[in-house]
C-alpha positions in Angstrom: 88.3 123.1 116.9 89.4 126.4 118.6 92.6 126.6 120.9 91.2 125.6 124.4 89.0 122.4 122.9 93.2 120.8 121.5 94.3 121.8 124.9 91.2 120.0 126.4 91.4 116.7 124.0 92.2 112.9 125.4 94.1 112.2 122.1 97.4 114.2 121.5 96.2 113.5 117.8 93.2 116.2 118.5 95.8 118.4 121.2 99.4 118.9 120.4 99.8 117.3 117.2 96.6 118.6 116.0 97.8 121.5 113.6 100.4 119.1 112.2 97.7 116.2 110.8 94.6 118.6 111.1 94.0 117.9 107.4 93.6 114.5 107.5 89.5 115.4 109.6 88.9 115.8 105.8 88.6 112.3 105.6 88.5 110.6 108.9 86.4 112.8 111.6 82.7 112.2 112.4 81.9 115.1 109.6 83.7 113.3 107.0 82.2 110.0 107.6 79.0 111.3 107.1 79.6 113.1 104.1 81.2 109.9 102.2 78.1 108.3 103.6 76.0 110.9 101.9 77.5 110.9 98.6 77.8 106.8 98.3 74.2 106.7 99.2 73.3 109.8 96.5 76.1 108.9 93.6 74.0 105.0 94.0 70.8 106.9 93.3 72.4 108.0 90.2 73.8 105.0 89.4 70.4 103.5 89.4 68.7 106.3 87.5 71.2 106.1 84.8 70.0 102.1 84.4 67.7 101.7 81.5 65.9 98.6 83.0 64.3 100.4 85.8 61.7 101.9 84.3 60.0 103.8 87.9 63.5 105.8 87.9 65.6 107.1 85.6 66.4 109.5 83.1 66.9 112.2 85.7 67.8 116.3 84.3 70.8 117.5 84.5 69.0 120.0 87.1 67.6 117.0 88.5 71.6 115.5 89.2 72.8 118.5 90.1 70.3 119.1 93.1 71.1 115.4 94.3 75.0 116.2 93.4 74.9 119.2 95.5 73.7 117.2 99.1 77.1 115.4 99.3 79.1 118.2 97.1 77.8 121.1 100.1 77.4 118.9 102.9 77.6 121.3 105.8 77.9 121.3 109.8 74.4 122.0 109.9 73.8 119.1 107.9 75.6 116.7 110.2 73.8 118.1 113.0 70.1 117.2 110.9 71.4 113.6 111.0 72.6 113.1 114.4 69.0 114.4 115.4 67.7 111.9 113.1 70.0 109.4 114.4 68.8 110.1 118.2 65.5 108.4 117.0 66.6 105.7 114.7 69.9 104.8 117.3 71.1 103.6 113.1 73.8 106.1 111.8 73.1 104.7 108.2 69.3 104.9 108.7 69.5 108.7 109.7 71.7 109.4 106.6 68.9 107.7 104.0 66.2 109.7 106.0 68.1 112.9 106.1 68.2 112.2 102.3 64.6 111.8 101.9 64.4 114.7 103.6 66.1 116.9 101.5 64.4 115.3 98.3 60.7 116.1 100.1 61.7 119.5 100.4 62.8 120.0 96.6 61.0 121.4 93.9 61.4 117.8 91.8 58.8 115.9 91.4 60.5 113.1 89.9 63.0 112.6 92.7 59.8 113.0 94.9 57.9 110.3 93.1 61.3 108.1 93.3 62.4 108.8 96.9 62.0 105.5 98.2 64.8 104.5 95.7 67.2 106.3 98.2 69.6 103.2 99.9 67.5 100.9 97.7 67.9 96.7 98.2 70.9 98.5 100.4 72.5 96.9 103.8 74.3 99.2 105.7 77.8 97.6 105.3 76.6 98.9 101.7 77.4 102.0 102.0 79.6 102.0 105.1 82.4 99.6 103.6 82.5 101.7 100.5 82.7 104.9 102.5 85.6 103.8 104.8 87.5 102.4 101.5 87.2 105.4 99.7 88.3 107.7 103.1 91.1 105.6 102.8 91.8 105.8 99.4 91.6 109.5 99.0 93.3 110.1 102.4 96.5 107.8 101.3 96.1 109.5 97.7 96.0 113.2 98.5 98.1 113.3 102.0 100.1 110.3 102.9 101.9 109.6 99.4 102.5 113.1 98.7 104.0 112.8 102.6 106.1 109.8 102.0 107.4 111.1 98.5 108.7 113.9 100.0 110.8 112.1 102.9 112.0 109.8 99.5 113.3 113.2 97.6 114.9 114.5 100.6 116.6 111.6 101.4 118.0 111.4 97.9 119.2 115.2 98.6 121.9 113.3 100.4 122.5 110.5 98.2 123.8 112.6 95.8 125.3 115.8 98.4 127.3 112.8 100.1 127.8 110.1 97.8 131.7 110.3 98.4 131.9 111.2 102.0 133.9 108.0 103.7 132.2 106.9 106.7 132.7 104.0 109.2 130.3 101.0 108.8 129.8 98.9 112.0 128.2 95.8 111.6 126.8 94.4 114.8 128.4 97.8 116.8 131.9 96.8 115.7 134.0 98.9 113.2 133.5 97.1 109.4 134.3 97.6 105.7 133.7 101.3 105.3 131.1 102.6 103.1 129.7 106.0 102.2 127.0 108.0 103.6 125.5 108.8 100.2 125.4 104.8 99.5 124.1 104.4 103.2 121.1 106.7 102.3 120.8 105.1 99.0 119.5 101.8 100.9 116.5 103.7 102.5 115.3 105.4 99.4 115.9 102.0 97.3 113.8 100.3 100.4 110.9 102.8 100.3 110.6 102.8 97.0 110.3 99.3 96.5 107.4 99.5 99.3 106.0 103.2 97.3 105.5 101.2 94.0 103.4 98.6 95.8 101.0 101.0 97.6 100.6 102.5 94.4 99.7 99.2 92.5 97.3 98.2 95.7 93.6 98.6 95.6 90.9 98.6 98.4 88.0 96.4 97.7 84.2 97.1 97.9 80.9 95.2 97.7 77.7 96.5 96.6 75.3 93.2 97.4 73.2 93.2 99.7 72.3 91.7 103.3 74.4 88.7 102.8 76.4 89.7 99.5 74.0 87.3 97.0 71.5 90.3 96.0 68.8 88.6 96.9 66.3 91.8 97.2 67.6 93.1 94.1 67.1 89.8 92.2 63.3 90.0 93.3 62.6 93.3 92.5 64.3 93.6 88.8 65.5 90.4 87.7 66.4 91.6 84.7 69.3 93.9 85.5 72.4 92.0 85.8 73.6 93.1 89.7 76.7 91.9 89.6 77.7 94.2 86.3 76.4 97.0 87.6 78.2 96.7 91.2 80.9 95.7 89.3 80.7 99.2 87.4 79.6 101.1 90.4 82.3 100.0 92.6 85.0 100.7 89.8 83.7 104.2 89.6 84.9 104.9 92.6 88.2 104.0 92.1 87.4 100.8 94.6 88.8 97.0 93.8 85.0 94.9 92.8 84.7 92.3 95.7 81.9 90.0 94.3 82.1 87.3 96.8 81.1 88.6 99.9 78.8 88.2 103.8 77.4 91.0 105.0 80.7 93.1 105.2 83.2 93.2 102.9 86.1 91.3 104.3 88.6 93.6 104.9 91.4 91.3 103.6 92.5 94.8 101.0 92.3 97.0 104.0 94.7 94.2 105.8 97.1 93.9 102.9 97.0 98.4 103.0 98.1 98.3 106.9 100.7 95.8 106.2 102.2 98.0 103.4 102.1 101.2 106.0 103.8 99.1 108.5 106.3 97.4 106.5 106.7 101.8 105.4 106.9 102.5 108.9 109.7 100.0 109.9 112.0 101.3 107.3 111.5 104.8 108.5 112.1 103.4 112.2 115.4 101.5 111.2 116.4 105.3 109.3 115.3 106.8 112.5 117.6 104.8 114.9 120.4 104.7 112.4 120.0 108.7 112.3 119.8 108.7 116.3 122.8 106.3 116.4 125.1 108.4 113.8 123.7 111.7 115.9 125.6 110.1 118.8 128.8 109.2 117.1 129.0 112.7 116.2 128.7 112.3 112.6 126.0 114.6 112.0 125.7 118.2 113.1 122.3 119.6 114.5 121.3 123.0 113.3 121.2 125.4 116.7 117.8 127.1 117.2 118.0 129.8 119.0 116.4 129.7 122.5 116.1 126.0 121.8 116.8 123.6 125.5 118.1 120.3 124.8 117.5 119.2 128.4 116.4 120.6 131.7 119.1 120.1 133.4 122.0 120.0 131.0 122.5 123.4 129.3 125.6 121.7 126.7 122.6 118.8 124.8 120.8 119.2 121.9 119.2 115.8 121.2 118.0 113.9 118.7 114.0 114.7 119.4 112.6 114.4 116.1 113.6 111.1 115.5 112.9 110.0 118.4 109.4 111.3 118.3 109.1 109.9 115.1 110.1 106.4 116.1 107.7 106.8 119.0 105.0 107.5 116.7 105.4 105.1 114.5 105.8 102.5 116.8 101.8 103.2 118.1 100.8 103.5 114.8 102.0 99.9 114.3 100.9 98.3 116.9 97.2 100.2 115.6 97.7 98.9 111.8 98.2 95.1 113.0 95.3 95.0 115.8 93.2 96.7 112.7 94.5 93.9 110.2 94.5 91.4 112.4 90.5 91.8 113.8 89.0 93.6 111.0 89.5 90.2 108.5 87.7 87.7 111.1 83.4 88.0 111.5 81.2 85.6 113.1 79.0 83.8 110.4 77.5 86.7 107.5 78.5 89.5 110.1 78.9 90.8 113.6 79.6 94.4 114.3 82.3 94.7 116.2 84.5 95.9 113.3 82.0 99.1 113.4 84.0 100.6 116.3 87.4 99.4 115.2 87.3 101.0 111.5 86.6 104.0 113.2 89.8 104.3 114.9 91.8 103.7 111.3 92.3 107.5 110.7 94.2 107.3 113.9 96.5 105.2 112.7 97.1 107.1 109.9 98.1 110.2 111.7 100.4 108.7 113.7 102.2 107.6 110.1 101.9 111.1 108.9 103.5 112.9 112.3 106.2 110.5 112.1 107.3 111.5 108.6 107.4 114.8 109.8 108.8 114.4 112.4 111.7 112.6 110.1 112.0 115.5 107.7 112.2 118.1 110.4 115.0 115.9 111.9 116.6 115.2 108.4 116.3 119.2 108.0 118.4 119.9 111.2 121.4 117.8 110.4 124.7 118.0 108.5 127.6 115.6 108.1 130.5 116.1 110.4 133.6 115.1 107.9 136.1 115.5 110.3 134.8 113.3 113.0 134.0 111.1 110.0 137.5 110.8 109.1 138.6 110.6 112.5 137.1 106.9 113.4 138.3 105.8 110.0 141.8 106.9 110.7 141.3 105.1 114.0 140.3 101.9 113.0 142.9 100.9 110.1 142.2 97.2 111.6 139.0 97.8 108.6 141.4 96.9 106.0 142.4 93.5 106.9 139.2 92.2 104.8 141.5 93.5 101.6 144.4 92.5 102.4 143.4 88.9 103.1 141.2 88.5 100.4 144.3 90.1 97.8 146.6 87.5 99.5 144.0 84.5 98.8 144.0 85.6 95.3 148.2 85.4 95.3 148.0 82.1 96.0 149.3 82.7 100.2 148.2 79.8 102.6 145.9 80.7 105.4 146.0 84.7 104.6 142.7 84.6 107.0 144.2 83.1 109.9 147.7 85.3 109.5 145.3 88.2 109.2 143.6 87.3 112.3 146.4 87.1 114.6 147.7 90.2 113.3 144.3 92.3 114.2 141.6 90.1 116.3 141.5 92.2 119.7 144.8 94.3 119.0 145.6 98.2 118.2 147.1 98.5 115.8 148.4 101.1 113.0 148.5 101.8 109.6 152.4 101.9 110.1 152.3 98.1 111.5 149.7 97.2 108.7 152.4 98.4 106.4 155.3 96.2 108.0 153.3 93.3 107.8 152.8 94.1 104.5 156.6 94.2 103.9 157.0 90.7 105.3 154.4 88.7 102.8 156.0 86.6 99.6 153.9 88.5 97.2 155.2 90.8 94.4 155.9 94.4 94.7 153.1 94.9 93.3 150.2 93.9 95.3 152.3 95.5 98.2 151.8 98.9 96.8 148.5 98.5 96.0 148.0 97.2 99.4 150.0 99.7 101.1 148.0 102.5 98.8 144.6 101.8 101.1 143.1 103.6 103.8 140.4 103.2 105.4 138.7 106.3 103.7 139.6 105.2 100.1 138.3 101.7 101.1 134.4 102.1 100.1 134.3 99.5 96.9 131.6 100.8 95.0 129.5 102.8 97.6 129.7 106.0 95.1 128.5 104.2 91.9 125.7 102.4 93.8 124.2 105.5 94.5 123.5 105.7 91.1 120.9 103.2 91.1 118.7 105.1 93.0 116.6 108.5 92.4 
C-alpha cells in the first residue's frame, strides 16, 4: 500500500497505524487468506497421496511435491488476482481456490497430478479448508508477532522491578494514602499477572476439523471405506500444529477460537489496569517523561507533556475488547449444521489483533519515556506519616494494649498530623521501651514490609 492509499483508508488500522502493525497483512489481509487457503487445499493433496489405500493417487516424486509445494510456497499478487477472476464466475471464494488449483496442475508437465486433478479439495466442504486456514492465521500470527510482542512488554517491565525494587512509594488504596510499598514490588504484580496469563496462551491450542459437509465423512466413507478418516484427520490436523476436533457440524465450533479471545482480553485488561496506574502515577508526579524535542503536549498549553501513549494504548485496547468478545460471543452459536454468518465476522479477527499489538506499543513507547521522580516520591511519604498507624496498632495488639485500633483511630481518622505527634503518642503508651523505639524507628519510607524481597519472585 503506497503513502496516499493509508492516507485514503476507512480503518486507522490500514492509515495511521498502518506502519506500526503492517506485518501482521502476512497473516490476516485478503492475500494471506488466500494463500493459507491454497496451501491447506495443496498440503491435503499430499496428505492423501502419501495414503497407501488410495490406490488412483499416490506415491507422488519428489519433483512431483515440489511443483504442488511451490503453488502455496510462491503464491504471488498475480496469483490472487487469477482467483478473484475465477471467483467473479463461481461468486464461491473456496471454489475459485480448487479451480485455480486445477489450473495450475493442467498447465504442468505431470502427468500424474493431471490424471489425479480431480483429487484437488476432494470429499472437501468449504469450512474444510476455511476453518483450518483462519486457525492456523491465528496460530502463526499469535506465534511469530503477538508473543514475541507481549514478552517484550514482560522483560521491560521487569527492567524496573529490579532498577526500583527499593524505591519507597505511597500506596493508595481506594485514592486514599495506605501502607507504603515499593515501585519495583508494584511492577512485580504486572509481570507476575501476565505471566500467569503468557503460560496459558502458550499451553492453548486452536482446533480444526477435517470431516466433511456435516463433520460425519460421509463422502469419504463411500468412496474408500477402507481408510480410517478419523486417523488420518486426526494426523492431518496435528500436522499443522492445529488441536483434532472430531465432533463437529459443518463448521468447526469456534469454542478454541473463544477460549484464544478470552485469553487476549483477560491480556488486554492487565495492560489497561498498568496503563491507568501509569497515567495515575504520571499525574502524581512520580514519573518523569523524557522531553522530545519539538514535541507539543497541548495546543493551547505550551507547559504539558501528557501521558499519550498510555492513553492511546488504553484506547486501543479497549476496541480490541469489545472486538474479541462480539467475536467469542457469535462465532460459537450456528443455526442447525451451519449458517454463514461467522464468514464475515472471522474476517474481521486480524482487526482485533492489531488493535492488541498497537496497544503494546503504545505501552513500551510510554514505559520508554518515563523515570521515577524520588524526590516527589519521598515527598508524599513524608506527608502522610498518618500510614504508620496500621504498625503501631497492630505492635500494640501484640503487647497485650486494649482497643489499640480505636486509640489509633482517634489519634489519625480525618486529622494532620506529624511524625513528631506520632512520637508523643508513642511516649504515652504502657508498653516497654522497647517497642517504643522500634515504633519510633519507622517512617513512612522504611515502612514497605517485604515489597523488596517479593520482587524476587518474579523474572
Amino acid at each position: 500500500m503506497n503513502k496516499d492509499s493509508e492516507f485514503l483508508a476507512i480503518s486507522p488500522i490500514d492509515g495511521r497505524y498502518r506502519e506500526q502493525v503492517e506485518k501482521l497483512s502476512d497473516y490476516f489481509s485478503e492475500m494471506a487468506l488466500f494463500k493459507y487457503r491454497v496451501k491447506i487445499e495443496i498440503l491435503y493433496l499430499l496428505a492423501l497421496a502419501s495414503e497407501p489405500k488410495l490406490k488412483e493417487f499416490n506415491r507422488l516424486s519428489p519433483a512431483e511435491k515440489s511443483f504442488l509445494e511451490n503453488i502455496y510456497k510462491r503464491f504471488s499478487l498475480n496469483d490472487l488476482a487469477s482467483i478473484k477472476k475465477i471467483e467473479e464466475k463461481t461468486h464461491h471464494d473456496v471454489k475459485a481456490v480448487e479451480y485455480f488449483i486445477k489450473g495450475k496442475i493442467a498447465r504442468s508437465n505431470y502427468k500424474k497430478l493431471k490424471d489425479g486433478a480431480e483429487f484437488v479439495h476432494f470429499a472437501l466442504t468449504s469450512e474444510d479448508v476455511n476453518n483450518l486456514a483462519y486457525s492456523l492465521m491465528m496460530k502463526e500470527a499469535i506465534d511469530n508477532q503477538y508473543k514475541k510482542e507481549l514478552e517484550g512488554l514482560i522483560k521491560y517491565l521487569m527492567v524496573f522491578v529490579r532498577k526500583y525494587k527499593d524505591s519507597p512509594m505511597l500506596a493508595l488504596t481506594h485514592g486514599q494514602p495506605a501502607t507504603p510499598t515499593t515501585f519495583g514490588k508494584e511492577f512485580a504484580v504486572y509481570v507476575s499477572r501476565l505471566r500467569r496469563q503468557q503460560k496459558q496462551l502458550q499451553e492453548h491450542k486452536l482446533q480444526g476439523k477435517l470431516s466433511g459437509a456435516v463433520g460425519n465423512w460421509a463422502a469419504h466413507k463411500v468412496a474408500y471405506p477402507n481408510i480410517n478418516w478419523i486417523e488420518f484427520s486426526k494426523k492431518f490436523i496435528s500436522s499443522l500444529g492445529l488441536e483434532p476436533n472430531l465432533l463437529t457440524i459443518q463448521i468447526e465450533p469456534h469454542d478454541s477460537a473463544a477460549e484464544l479471545f478470552d485469553m487476549l482480553k483477560r491480556i488486554n485488561n492487565i495492560i489497561i489496569d498498568l496503563d491507568q496506574d501509569m497515567w495515575s502515577y504520571t499525574s502524581r508526579g512520580l514519573f518523569v517523561q523524557e522531553l522530545k524535542a519539538g514535541e507539543v503536549g497541548s495546543s493551547t498549553m505550551p507547559h504539558k507533556m501528557n501521558p499519550i501513549f498510555f492513553e492511546n494504548s488504553e484506547g486501543n485496547l479497549q476496541l480490541a475488547n469489545a472486538m474479541l468478545v462480539f467475536l467469542g460471543d457469535k462465532l460459537t452459536k450456528s443455526r442447525m449444521q451451519r449458517d454463514l454468518s461467522d464468514s464475515t465476522v472471522l474476517r474481521n479477527q486480524g482487526v482485533a489483533m492489531a488493535h492488541c499489538l498497537l496497544a503494546i506499543k503504545s505501552t513500551m513507547k510510554g514505559l520508554k519515556r518515563i523515570s521515577i521522580n524520588n524526590i516527589k516520591a519521598l515527598e508524599e511519604l513524608e506527608e502522610n506519616p498518618e500510614v504508620l498507624a496500621e504498625a503501631i496498632q497492630i505492635l500494640l495488639r501484640k503487647a497485650g494494649v486494649a482497643k489499640p485500633y480505636e486509640k489509633i483511630k482517634q489519634l489519625t481518622r480525618g486529622k494532620e498530623i506529624s511524625i513528631n505527634s506520632i512520637h508523643k503518642f508513642i511516649d504515652t503508651l504502657d508498653i516497654s521501651n522497647k517497642d517504643k523505639a522500634a515504633l519510633k524507628k519507622l517512617r513512612p519510607e522504611n515502612y514497605t514490609g517485604l515489597s523488596s524481597k517479593l520482587t524476587n519472585l518474579v523474572k
